[in-house]
Structures are given as structure tokens and as C-alpha cells.
Backbone and ligand atoms as CSV (ligand in chain L), in Angstrom:
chain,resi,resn,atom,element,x,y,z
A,1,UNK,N,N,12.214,8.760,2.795
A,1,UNK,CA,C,10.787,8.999,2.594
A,1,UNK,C,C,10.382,8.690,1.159
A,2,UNK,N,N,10.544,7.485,0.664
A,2,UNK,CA,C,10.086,6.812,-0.822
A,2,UNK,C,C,8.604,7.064,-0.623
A,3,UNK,N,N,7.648,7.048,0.559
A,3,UNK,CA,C,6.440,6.918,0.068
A,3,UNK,C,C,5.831,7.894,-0.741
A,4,UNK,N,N,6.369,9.442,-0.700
A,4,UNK,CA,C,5.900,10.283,-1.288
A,4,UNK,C,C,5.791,9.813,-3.261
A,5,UNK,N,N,7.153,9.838,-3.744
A,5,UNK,CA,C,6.367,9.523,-5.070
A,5,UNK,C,C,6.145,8.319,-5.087
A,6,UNK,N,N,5.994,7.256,-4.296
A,6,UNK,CA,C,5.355,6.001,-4.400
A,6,UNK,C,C,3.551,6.603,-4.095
A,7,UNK,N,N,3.142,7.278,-3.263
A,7,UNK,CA,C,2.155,7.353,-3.351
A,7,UNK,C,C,1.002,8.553,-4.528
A,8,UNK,N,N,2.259,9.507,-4.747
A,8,UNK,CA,C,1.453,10.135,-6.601
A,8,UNK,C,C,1.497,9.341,-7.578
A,9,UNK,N,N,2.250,8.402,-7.628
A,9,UNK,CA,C,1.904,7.453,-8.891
A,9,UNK,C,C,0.597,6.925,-8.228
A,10,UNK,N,N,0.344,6.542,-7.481
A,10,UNK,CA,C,-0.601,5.587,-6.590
A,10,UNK,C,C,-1.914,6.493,-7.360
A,11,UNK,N,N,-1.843,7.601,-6.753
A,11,UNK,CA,C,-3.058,8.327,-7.026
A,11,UNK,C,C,-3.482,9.143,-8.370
A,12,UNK,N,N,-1.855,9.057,-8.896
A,12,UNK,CA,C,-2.579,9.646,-10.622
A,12,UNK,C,C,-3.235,8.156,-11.165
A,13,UNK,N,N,-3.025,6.948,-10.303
A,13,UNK,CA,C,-3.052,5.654,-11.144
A,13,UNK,C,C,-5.416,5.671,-10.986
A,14,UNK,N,N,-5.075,5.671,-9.707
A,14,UNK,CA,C,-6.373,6.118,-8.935
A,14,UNK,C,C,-7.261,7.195,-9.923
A,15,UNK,N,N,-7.103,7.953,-9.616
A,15,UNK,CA,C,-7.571,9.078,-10.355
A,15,UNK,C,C,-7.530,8.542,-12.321
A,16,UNK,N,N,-6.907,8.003,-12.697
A,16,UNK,CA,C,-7.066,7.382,-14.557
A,16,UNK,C,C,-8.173,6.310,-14.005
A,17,UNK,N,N,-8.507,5.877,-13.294
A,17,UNK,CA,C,-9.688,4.611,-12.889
A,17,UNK,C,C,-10.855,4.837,-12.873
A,18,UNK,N,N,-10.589,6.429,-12.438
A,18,UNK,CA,C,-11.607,6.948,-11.458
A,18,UNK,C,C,-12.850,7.501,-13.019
A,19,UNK,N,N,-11.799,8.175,-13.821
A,19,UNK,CA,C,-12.341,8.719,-15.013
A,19,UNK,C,C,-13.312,9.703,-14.774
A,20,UNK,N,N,-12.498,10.558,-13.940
A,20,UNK,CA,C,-13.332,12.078,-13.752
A,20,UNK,C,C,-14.506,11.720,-12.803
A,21,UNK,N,N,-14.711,10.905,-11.929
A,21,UNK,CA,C,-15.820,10.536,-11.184
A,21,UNK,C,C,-14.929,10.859,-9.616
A,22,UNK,N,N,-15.683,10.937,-8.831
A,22,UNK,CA,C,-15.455,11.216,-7.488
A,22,UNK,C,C,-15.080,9.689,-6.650
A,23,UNK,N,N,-13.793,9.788,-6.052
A,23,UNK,CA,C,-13.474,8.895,-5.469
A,23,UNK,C,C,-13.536,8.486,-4.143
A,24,UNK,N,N,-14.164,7.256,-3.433
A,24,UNK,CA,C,-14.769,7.526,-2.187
A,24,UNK,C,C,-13.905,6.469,-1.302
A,25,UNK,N,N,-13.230,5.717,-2.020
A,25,UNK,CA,C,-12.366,4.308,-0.789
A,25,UNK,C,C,-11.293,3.834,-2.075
A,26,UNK,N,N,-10.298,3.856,-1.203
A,26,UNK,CA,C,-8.908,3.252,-2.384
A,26,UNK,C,C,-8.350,2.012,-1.245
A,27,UNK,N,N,-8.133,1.079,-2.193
A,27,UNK,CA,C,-8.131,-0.521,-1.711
A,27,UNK,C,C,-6.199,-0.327,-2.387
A,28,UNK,N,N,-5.391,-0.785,-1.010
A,28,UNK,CA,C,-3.905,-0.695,-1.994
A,28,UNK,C,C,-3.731,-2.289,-0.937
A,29,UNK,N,N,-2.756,-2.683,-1.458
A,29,UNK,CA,C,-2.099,-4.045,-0.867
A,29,UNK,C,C,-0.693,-3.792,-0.306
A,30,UNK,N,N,-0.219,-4.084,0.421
A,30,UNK,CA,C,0.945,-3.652,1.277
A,30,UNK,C,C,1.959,-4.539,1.653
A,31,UNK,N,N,2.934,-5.306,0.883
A,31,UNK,CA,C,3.749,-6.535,1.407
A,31,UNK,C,C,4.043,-5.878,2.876
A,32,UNK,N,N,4.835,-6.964,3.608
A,32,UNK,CA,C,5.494,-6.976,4.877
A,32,UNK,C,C,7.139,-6.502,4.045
A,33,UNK,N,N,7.367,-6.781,3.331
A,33,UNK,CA,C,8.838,-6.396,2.692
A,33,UNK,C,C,8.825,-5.505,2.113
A,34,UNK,N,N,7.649,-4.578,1.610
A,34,UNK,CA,C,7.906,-3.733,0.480
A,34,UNK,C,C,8.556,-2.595,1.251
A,35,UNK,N,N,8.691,-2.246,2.748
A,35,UNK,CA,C,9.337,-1.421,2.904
A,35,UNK,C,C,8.335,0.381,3.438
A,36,UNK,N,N,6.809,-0.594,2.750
A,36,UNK,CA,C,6.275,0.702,2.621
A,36,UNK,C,C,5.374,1.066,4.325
A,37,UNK,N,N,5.492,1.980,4.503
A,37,UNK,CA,C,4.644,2.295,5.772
A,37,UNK,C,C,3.178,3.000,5.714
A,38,UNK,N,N,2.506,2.134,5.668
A,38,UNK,CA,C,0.706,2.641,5.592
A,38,UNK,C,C,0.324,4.083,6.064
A,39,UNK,N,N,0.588,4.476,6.984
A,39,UNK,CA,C,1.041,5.389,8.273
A,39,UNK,C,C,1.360,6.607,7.050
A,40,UNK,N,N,2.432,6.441,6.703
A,40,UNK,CA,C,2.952,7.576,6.112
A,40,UNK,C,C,2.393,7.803,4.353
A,41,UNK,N,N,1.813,6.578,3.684
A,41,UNK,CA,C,1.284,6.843,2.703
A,41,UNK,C,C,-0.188,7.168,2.824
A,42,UNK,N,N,-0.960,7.310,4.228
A,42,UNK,CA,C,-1.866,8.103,4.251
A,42,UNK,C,C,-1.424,9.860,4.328
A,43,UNK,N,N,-0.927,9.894,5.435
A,43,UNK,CA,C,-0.304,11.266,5.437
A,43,UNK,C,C,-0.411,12.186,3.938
A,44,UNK,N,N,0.870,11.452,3.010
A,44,UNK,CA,C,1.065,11.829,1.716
A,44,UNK,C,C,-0.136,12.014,0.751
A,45,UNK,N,N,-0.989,10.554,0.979
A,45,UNK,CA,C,-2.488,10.912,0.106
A,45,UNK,C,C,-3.428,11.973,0.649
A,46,UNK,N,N,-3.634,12.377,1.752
A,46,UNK,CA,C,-4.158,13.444,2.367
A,46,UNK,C,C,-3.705,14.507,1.720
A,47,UNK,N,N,-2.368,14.594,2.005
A,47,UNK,CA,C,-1.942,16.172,1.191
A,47,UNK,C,C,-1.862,16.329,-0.265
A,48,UNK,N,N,-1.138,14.935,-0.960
A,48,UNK,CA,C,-1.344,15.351,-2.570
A,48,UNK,C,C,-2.912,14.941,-2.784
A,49,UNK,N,N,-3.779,14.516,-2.300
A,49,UNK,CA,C,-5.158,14.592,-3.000
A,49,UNK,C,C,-5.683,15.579,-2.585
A,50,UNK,N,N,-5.295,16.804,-2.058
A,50,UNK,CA,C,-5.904,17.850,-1.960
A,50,UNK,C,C,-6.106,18.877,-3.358
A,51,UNK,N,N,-7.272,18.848,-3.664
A,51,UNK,CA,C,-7.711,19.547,-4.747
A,51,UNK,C,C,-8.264,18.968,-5.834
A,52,UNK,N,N,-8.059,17.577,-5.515
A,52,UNK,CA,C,-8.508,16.585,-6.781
A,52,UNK,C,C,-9.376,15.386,-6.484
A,53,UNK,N,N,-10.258,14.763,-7.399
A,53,UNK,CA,C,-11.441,14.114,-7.191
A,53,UNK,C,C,-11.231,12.914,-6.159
A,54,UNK,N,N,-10.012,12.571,-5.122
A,54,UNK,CA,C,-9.571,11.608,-5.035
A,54,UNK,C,C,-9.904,12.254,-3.425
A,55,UNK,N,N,-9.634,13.069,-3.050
A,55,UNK,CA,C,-9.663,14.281,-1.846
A,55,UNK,C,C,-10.555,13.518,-0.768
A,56,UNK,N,N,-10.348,13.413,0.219
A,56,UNK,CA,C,-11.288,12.805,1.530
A,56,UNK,C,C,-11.289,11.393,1.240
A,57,UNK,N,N,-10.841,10.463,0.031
A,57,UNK,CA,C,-11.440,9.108,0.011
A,57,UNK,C,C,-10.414,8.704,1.013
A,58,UNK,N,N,-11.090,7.232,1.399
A,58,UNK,CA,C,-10.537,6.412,2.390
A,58,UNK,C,C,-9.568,5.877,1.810
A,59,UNK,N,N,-8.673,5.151,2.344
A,59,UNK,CA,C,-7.824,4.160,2.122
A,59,UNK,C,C,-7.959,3.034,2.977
A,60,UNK,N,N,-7.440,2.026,2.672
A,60,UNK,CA,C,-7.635,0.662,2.680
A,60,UNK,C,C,-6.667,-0.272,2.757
A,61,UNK,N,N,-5.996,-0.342,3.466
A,61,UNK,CA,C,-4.395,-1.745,3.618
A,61,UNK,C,C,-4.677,-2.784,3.574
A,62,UNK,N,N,-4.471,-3.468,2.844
A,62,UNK,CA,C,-4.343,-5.440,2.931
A,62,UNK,C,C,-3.011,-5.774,2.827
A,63,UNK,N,N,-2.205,-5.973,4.206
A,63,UNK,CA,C,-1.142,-6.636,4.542
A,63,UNK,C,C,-0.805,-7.953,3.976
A,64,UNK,N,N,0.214,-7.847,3.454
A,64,UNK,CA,C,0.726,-9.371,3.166
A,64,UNK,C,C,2.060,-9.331,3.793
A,65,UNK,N,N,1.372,-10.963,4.169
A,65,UNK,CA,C,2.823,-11.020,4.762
A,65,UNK,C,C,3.741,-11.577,3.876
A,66,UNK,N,N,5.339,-12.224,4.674
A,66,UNK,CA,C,6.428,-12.217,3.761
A,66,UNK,C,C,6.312,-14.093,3.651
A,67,UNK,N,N,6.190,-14.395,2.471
A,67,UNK,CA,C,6.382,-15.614,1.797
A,67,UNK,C,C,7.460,-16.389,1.950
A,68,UNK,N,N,8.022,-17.290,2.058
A,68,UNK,CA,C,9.122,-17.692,1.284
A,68,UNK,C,C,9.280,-19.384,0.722
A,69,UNK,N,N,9.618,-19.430,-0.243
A,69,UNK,CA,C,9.858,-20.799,-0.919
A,69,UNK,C,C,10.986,-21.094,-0.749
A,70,UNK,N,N,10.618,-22.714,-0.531
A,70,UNK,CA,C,12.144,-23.667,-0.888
A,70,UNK,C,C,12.063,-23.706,-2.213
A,71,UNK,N,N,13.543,-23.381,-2.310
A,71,UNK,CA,C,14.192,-23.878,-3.736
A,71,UNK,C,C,14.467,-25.192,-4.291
A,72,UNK,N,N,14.327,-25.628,-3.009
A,72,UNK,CA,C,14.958,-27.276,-3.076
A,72,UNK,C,C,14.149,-28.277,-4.057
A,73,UNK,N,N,12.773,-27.998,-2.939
A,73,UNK,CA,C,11.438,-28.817,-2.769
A,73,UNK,C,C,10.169,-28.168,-3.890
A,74,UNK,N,N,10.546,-26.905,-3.517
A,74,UNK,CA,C,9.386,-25.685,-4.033
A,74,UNK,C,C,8.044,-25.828,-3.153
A,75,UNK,N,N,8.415,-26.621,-1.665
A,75,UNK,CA,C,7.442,-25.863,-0.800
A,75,UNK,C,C,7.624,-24.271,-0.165
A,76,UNK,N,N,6.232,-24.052,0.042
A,76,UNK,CA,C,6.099,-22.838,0.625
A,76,UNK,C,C,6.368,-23.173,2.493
A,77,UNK,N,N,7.071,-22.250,2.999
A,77,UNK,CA,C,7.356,-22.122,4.269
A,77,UNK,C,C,5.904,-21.431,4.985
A,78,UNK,N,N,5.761,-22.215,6.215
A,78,UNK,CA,C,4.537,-21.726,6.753
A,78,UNK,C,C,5.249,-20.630,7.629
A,79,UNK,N,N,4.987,-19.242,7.557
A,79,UNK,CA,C,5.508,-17.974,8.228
A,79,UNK,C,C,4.466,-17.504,9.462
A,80,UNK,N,N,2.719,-17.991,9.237
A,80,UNK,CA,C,1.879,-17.609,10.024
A,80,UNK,C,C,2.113,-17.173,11.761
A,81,UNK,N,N,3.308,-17.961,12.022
A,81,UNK,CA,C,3.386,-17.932,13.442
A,81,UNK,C,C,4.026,-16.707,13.635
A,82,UNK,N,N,4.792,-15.825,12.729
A,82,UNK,CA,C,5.298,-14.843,13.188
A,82,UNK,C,C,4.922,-13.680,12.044
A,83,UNK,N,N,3.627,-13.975,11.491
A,83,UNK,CA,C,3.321,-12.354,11.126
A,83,UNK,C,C,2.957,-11.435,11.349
A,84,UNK,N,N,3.099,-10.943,12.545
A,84,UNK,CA,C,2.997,-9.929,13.170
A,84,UNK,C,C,4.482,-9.144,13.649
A,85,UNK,N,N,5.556,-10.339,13.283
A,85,UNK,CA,C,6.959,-9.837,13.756
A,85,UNK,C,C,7.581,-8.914,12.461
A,86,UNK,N,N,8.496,-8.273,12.961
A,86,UNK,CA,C,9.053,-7.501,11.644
A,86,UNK,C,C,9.691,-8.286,10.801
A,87,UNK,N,N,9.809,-8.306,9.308
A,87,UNK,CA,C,10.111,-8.905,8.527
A,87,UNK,C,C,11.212,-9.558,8.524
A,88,UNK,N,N,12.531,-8.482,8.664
A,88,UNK,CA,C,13.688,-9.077,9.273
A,88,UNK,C,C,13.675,-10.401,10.338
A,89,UNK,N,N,13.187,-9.882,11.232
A,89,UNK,CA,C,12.897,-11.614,11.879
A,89,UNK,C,C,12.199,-12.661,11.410
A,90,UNK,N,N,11.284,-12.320,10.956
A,90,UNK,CA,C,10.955,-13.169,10.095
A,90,UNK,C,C,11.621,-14.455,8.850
A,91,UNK,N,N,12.473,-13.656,8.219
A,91,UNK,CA,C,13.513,-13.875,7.263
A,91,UNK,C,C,14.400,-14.758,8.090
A,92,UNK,N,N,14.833,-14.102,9.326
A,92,UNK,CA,C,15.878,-14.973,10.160
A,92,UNK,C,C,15.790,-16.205,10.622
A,93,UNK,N,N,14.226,-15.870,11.098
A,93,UNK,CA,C,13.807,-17.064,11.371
A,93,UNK,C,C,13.725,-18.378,10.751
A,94,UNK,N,N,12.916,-18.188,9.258
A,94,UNK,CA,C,12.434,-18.646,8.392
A,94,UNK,C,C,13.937,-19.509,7.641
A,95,UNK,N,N,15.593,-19.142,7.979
A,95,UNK,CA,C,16.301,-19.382,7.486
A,95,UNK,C,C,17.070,-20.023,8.708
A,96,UNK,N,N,16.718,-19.968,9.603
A,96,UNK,CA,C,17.298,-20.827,10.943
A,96,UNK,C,C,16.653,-21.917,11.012
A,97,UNK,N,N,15.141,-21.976,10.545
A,97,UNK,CA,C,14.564,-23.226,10.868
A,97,UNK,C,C,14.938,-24.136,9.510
A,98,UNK,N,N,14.957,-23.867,8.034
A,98,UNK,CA,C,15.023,-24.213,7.106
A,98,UNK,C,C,13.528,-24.696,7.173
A,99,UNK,N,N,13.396,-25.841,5.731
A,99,UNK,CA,C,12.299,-25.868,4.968
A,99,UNK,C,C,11.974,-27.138,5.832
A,100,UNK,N,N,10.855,-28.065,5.338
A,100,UNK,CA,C,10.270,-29.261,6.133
A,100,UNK,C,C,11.231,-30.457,5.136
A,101,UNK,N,N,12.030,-30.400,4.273
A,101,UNK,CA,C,12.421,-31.096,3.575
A,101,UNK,C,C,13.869,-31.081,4.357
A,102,UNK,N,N,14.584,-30.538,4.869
A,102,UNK,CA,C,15.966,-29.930,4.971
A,102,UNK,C,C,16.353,-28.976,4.115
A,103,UNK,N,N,15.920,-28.439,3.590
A,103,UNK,CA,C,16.282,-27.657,2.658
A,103,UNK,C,C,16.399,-26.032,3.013
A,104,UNK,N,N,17.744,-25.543,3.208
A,104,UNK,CA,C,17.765,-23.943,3.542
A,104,UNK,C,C,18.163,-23.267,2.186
A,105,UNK,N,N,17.542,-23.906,1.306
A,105,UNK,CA,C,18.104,-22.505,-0.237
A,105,UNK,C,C,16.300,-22.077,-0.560
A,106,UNK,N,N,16.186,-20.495,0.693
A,106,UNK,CA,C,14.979,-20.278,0.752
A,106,UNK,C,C,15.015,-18.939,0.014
A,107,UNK,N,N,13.884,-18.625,-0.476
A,107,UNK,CA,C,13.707,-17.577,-1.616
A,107,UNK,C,C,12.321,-16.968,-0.663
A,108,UNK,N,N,12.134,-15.741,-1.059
A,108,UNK,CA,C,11.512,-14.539,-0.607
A,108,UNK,C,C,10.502,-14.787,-1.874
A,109,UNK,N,N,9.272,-14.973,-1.602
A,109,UNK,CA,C,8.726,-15.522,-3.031
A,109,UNK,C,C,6.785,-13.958,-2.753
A,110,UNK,N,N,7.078,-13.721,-1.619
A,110,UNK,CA,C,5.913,-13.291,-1.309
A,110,UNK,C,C,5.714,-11.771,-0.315
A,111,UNK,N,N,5.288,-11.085,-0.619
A,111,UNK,CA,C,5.020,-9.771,0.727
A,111,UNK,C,C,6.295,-8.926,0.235
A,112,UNK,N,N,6.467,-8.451,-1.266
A,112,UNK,CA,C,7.250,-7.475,-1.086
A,112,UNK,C,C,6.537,-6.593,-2.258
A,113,UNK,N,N,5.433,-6.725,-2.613
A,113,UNK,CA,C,4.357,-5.784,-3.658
A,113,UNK,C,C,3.787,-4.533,-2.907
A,114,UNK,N,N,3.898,-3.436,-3.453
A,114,UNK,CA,C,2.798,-2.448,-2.894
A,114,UNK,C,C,1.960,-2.380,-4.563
A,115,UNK,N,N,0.615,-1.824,-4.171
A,115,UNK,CA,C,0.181,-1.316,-5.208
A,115,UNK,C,C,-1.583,-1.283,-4.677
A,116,UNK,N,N,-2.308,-1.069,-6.127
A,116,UNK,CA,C,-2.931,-0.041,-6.423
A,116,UNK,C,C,-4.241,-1.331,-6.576
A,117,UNK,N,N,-5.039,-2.177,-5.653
A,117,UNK,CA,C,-6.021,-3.163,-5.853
A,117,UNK,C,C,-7.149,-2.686,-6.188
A,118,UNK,N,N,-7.810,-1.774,-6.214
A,118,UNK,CA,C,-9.585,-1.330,-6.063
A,118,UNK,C,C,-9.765,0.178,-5.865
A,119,UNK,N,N,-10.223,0.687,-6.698
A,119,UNK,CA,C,-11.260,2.170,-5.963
A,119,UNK,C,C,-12.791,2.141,-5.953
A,120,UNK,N,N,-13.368,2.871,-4.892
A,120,UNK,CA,C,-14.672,2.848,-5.442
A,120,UNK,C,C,-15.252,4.193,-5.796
A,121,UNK,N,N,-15.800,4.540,-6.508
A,121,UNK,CA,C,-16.314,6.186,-6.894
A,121,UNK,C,C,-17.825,6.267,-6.803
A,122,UNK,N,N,-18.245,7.480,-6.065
A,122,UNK,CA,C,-19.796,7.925,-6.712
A,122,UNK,C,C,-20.645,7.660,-7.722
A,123,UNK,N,N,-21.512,7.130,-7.405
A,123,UNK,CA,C,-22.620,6.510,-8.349
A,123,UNK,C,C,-22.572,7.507,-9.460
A,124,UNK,N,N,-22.897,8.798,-9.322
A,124,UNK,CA,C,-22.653,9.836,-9.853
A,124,UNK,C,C,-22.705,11.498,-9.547
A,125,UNK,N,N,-22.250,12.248,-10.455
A,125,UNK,CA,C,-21.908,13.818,-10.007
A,125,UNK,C,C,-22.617,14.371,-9.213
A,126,UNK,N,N,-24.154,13.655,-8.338
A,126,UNK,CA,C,-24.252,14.771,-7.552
A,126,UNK,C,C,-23.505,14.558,-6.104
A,127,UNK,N,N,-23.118,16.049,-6.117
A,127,UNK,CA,C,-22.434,16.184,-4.897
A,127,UNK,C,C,-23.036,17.408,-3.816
L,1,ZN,ZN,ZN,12.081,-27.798,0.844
């Protein structure tokens, strides 16, 4: 369960943005590799933003998927056809077919970031 202090850094990061203003939608980005589960870093923001200006805001996932470059060529592998599959297959795949050049010395170049893209806060204090 990494998401827990993956997601208090998230929200003390949130909350220094916020600058004492009320926070109403948090925008995070989510590789396909990072491992992280959306699912469960709401859970976590629900309970640690309880009590603090961050409390009830929405959250927001922008999936990325998993990248990968030839090393060979330094094209990018087109993955589109299977992003919806779990990453692992993905990877498998992506290394069974090799690159459009021949080239299988493939690198993971993309979709393994979580983090912290956008908040939006209250115009102002009235609440
Ligand atoms: Zn290549």
C-alpha cells in the first residue's frame, strides 16, 4: 500500500499551491507503470484531507499510457492498440513484436510518472 504516503506528499504539495485558499478539483497524472492505483489514492485523499482546506475536492486522473523507445532507431513504438491492457502485457508485447526498424533494444521511455498537474481553488473565502 505505497499509495498512502505517495498520496500526503500529493496533498501537502496541493495544499503549498493552494496558499490557504479552499481547494475544489486536484488534476494528478497517472502512468500505466507507475504502479499507482487511482482507486486507492482516492480512498487515502478522502481520509488524509479530512480537516484541511483540500477536504471534499475532486480528483482528476489523466492516464498515461506506457511508452517505449527504440534504442536502435530512437523511434517511438506505437502501443495504442493495447492501452487498455495491463502494462505487463503490454511490455511483452511491445518486445515480441520489436521496433519497425528490427530493432528489439526497447526502453520504457513513457507512463511510469505519478504526480501532482493542476488544482483549482475558490475564487475566494466565502464559504
Ligand atoms: Zn527502431
Amino acid at each position: 500500500m505505497h499509495e498512502m504516503p505517495v498520496t500526503q506528499a500529493l496533498l501537502d504539495l496541493a495544499l503549498k499551491h493552494a496558499d490557504g485558499r479552499r481547494i475544489t478539483d486536484v488534476y494528478l497524472e497517472v502512468g500505466r507503470m507507475s504502479a499507482i492505483v487511482p482507486d486507492s489514492v482516492e480512498v487515502f485523499f478522502q481520509y488524509l484531507s479530512e480537516g484541511t482546506l483540500a477536504e471534499g475536492a475532486d480528483l482528476h486522473f489523466t492516464i498515461r499510457p506506457v511508452e517505449m523507445t527504440c534504442a536502435d532507431c530512437g523511434g517511438e513504438m506505437d502501443l495504442s492498440e493495447w492501452v487498455t491492457e495491463n502494462p505487463q502485457v503490454v511490455m511483452q508485447q511491445a518486445f515480441k513484436r520489436g521496433c519497425q526498424c528490427g530493432g528489439r533494444n526497447l526502453r520504457v521511455s513513457g507512463g511510469v510518472s505519478f504526480g501532482l498537474v493542476g488544482i483549482e481553488v475558490e475564487d475566494d473565502g466565502s464559504d
